[in-house]
C-alpha positions as CSV (number, residue, x, y, z in Angstrom):
1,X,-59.3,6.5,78.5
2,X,-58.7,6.9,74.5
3,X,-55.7,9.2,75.1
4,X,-54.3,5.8,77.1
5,X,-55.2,3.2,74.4
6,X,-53.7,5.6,71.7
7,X,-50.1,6.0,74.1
8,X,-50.2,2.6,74.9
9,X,-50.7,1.7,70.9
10,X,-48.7,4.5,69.8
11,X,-45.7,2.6,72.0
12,X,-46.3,-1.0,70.9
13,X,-46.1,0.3,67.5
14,X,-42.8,2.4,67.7
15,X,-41.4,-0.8,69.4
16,X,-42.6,-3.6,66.6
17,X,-41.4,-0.8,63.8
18,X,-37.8,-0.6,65.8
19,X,-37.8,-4.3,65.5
20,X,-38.8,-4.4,62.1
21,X,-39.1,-2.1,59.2
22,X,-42.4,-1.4,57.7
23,X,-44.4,-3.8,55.2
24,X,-44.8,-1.1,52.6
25,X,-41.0,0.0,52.4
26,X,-39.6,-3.8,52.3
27,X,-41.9,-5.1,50.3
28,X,-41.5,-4.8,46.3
29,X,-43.1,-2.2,44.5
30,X,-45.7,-3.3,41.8
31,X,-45.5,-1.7,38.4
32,X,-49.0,0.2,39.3
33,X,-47.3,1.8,43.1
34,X,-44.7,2.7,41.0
35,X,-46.3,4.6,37.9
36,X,-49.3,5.6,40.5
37,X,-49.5,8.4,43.2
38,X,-48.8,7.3,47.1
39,X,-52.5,8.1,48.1
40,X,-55.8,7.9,47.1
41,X,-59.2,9.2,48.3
42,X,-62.1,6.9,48.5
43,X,-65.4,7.4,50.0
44,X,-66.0,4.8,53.1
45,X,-68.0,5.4,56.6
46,X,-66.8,6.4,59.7
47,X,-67.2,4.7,63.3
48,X,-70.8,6.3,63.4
49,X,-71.9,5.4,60.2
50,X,-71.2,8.2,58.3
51,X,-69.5,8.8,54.4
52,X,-66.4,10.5,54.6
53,X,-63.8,11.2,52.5
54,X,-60.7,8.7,53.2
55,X,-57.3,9.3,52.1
56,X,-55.8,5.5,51.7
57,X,-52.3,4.2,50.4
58,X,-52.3,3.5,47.0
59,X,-51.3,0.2,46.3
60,X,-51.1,-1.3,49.6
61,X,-48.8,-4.0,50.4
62,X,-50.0,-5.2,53.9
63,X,-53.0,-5.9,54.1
64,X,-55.3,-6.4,57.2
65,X,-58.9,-8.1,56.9
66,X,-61.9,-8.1,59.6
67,X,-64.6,-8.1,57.2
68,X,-65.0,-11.4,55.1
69,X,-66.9,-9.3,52.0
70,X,-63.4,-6.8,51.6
71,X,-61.2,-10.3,52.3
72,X,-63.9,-11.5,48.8
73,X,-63.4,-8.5,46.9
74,X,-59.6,-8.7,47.4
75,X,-59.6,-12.3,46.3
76,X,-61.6,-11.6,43.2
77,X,-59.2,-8.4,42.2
78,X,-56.4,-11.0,42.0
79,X,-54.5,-9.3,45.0
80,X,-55.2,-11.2,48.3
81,X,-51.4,-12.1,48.5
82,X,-51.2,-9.1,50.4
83,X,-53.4,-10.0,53.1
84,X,-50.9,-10.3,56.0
85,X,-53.7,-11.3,58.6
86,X,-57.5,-11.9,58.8
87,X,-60.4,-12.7,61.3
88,X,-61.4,-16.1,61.1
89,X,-64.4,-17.5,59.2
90,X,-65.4,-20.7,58.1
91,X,-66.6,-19.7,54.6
92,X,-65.1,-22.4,52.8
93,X,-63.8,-20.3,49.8
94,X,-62.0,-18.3,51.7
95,X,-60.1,-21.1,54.1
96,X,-56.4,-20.3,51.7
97,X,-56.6,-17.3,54.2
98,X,-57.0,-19.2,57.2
99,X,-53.3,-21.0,57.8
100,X,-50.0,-19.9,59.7
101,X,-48.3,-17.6,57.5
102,X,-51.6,-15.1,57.8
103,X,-52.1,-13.7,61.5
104,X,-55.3,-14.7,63.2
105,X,-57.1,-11.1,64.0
106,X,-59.8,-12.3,66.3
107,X,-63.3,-12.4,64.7
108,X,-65.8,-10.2,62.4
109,X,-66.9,-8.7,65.8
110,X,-64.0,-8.3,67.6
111,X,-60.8,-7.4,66.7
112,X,-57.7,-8.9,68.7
113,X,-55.9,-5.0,68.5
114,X,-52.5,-6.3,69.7
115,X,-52.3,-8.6,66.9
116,X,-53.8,-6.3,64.3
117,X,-51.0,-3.7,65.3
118,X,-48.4,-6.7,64.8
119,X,-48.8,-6.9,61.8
120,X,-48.3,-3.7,60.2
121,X,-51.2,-3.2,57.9
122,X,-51.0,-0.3,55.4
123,X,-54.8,-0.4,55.5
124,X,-57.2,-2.2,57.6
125,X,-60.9,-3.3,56.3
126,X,-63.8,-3.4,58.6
127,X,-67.7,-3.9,58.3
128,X,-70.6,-3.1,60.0
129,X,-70.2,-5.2,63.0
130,X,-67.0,-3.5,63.9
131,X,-68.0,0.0,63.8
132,X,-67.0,0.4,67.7
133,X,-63.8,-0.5,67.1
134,X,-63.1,1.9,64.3
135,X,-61.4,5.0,66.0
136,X,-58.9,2.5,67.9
137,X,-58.0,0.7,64.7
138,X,-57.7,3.9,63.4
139,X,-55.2,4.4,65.5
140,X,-52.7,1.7,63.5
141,X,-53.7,2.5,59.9
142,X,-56.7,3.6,58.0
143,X,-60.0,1.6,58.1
144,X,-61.9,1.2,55.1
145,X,-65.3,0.6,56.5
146,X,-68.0,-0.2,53.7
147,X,-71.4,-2.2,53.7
148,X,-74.2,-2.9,51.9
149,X,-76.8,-0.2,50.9
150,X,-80.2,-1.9,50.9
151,X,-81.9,1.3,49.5
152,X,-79.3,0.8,46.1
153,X,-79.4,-2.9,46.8
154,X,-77.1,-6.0,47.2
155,X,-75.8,-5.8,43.4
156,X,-75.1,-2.2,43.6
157,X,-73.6,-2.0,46.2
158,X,-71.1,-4.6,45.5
159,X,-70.7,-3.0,42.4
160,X,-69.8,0.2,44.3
161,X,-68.0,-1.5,46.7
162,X,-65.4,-3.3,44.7
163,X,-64.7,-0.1,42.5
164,X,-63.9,1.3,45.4
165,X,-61.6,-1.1,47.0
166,X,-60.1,-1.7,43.0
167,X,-59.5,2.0,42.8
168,X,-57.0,1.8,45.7
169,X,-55.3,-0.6,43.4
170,X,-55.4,0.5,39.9
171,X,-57.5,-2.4,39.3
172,X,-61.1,-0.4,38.1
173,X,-61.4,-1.9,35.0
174,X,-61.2,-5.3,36.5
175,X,-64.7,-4.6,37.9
176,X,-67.1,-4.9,35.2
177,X,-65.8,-8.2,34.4
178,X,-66.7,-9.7,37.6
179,X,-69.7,-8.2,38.0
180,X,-70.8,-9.1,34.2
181,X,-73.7,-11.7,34.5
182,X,-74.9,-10.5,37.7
183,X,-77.7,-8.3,36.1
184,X,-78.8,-10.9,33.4
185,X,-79.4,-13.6,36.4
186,X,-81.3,-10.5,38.5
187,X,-83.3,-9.9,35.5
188,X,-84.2,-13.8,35.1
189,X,-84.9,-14.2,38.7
190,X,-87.2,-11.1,38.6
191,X,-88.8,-12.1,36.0
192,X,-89.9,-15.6,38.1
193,X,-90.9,-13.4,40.9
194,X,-93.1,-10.7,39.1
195,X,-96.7,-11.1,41.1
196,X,-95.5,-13.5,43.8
197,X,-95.6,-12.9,47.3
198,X,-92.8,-14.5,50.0
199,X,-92.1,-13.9,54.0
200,X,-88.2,-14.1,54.0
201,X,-86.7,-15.1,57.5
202,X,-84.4,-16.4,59.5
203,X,-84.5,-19.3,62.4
204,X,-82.3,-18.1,65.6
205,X,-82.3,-20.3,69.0
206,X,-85.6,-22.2,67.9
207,X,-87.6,-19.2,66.8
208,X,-88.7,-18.1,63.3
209,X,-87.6,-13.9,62.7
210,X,-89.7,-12.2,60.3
211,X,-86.8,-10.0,58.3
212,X,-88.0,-7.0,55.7
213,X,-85.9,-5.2,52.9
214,X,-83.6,-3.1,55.3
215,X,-81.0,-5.7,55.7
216,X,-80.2,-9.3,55.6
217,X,-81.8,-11.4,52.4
218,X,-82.9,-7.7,51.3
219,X,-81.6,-9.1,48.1
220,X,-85.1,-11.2,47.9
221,X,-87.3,-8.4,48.1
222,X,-85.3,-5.7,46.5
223,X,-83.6,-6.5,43.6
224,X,-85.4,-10.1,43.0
225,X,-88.8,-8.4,43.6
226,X,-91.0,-10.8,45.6
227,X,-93.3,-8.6,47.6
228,X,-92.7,-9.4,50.7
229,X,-95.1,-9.7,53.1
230,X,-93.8,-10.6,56.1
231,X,-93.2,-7.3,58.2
232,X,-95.1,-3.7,57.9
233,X,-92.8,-1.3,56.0
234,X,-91.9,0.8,58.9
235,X,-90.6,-1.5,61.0
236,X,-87.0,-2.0,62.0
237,X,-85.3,-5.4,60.8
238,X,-82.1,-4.9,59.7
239,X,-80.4,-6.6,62.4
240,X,-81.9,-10.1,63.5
241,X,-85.7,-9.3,62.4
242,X,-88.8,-9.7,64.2
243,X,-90.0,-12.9,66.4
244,X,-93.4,-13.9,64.3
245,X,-95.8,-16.9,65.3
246,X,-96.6,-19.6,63.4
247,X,-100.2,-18.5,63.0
248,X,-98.9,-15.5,62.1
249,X,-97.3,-17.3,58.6
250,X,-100.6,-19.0,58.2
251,X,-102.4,-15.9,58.4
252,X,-100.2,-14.5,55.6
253,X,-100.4,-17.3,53.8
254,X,-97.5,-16.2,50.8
255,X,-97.1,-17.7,47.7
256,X,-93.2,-18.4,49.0
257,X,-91.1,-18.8,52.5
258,X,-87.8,-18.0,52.6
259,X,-85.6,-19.0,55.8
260,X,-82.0,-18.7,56.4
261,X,-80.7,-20.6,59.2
262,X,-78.7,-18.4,61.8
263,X,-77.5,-21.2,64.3
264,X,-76.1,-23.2,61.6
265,X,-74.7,-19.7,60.1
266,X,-72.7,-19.1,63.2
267,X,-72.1,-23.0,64.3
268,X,-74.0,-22.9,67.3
269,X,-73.7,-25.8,69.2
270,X,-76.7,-28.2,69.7
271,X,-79.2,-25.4,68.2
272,X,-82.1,-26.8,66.4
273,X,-81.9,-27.4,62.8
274,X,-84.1,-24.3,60.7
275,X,-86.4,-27.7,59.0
276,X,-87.1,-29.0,62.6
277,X,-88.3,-25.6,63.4
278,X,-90.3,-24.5,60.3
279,X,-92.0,-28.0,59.6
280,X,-94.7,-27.9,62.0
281,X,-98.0,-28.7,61.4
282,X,-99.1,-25.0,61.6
283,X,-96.5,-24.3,58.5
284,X,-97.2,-27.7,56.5
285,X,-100.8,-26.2,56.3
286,X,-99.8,-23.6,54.2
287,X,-100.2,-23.2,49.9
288,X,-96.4,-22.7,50.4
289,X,-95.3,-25.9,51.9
290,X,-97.9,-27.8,49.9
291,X,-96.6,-26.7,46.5
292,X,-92.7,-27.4,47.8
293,X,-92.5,-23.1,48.2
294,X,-90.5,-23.5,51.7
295,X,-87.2,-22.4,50.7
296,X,-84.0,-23.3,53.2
297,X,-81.3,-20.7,51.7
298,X,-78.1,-23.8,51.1
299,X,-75.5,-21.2,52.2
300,X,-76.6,-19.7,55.6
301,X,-73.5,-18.2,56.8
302,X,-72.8,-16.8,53.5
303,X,-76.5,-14.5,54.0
304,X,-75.3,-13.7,57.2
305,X,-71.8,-13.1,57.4
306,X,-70.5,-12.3,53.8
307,X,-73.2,-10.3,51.9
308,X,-71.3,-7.8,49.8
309,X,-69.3,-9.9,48.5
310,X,-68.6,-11.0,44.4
311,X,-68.1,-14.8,45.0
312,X,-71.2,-14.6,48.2
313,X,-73.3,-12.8,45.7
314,X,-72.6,-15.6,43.4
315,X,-73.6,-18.0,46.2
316,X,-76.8,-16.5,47.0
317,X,-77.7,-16.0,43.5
318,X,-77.1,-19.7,42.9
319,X,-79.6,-20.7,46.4
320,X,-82.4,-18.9,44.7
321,X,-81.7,-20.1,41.3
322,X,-81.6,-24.0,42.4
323,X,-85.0,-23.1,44.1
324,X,-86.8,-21.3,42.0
325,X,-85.5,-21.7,38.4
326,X,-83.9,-25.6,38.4
């Protein structure tokens, strides 16, 4: 079956390429793809998860986007003018990359492969949600799958992240300037936290989802340092948590709740609203809806879809900040 999707792509592309010559040849060389070599190596994961060595273009011209943390990163580096198509997303500062001059790719989750092959990346970025899809896109140019490490947290791994996408461009030194107040606002936050307690979740199709520090709002527990007491250590999260009762917060009892809002994340139609769900008369019992503790995180689809990101880590920074330290 692969050998047919790889004939059947490896066709398509030799007839877009007669019709049209590549991106990288026509377009105009920068001054750093002229002065710099034609590849570089970067670290990035494989389809099963893995770090491998990647050998990339250096200086890409055509770029394609199914991950909306790489299309931030980009954005932030000053070089998302050569983003020649993207998945959609309704993250509203990232809409200049929603119009008709940039190819629609399908979603975060699934790739439209005909379309992605149209338009003639150099390099194609992917997160974690498109791992599947990694050997066939692999198949049109090089993926540069990266994610978020919760074990080095949110900050790092942007950190890491972005040098790695700026190294394809030159553009390392740009990093540290982006990144600059990041740790002072982590610090101030900390410092808030230091000897509190919290239960970070999230509300999906009228249910409350305990999450831990392996994966979404990790950031909470990790690197902002709330103990978290919402989940037993060993136990899985990462993806969409674990269903918890009501009388299960009230048990708990922390000194913080912290809920992000997955239906209104992913625009589900007619899905409750995460305040109709948490305040019930179980949660307004608790010492943390009594002393105003119940956090709703303002930008829900920025938690779920866009951690990694420099202007999303901004974001989520700011959500905590309005809560805790305004």
């Amino acid at each position: 079956m692969k050998k047919v999707v790889s004939l059947a792509l490896g066709l398509a592309l030799t007839l877009s390429l007669a019709a049209c010559s590549s991106g990288t040849s026509s377009a105009p060389s920068s001054p750093a793809q002229s002065e710099g070599p034609s590849t570089v190596t970067i670290q990035a994961l494989n389809g099963a998860k893995e770090t491998v060595d990647l050998e990339v273009p250096y200086d890409p011209q055509r770029i394609a986007i199914l991950d909306m943390a790489c299309l931030d990163i980009l954005d932030a580096l000053g070089v998302g003018d050569r983003v020649v198509g993207t998945a959609d997303t309704s993250l509203d500062y990232l809409q200049d990359y929603i119009n008709d001059d940039i190819v629609n790719l399908g979603t975060i989750k699934e790739a439209d492969l005909e379309a992605v092959m149209a338009c003639e990346p150099d390099v194609i970025f992917i997160g974690g949600r498109l791992a599947s899809s990694y050997d066939a896109l692999s198949e049109i140019a090089p993926v540069v799958y990266l994610s978020t490490d919760t074990e080095l947290g949110v900050v790092e791994s942007v950190r890491q992240n972005a040098t790695t996408i700026a190294s394809m461009f030159g553009l390392e030194d740009k990093v540290d300037e982006l990144m600059s107040d990041f740790d002072a606002r982590i610090a101030a936050l900390a410092e808030f936290a230091a000897g509190k307690t919290a239960i970070v979740g999230m509300c999906t199709s009228g249910s409350f989802n305990v999450l831990g520090n392996d994966g979404r709002c990790s950031l909470i527990g990790v690197e902002v340092g709330f103990e978290n007491i919402g989940v037993d250590a060993n136990l899985d999260t990462s993806t969409h948590g674990n269903e918890a009762s009501f009388e299960f917060i009230v048990d708990k009892n922390p000194d913080y709740i912290f809920v992000m809002d997955r239906d209104a994340a992913i625009g589900t139609d007619g899905a409750q609203l995460a305040q109709d769900i948490m305040e019930n008369e179980l949660v307004m019992g608790t010492d943390a809806y009594q002393n105003g503790h119940l956090v709703y995180l303002a930008h829900p689809a920025v938690w779920y879809t866009a951690e990694g990101g420099i202007t999303a880590l901004d974001l989520m920074l700011q959500d905590l900040e309005s809560e805790l330290l305004g």
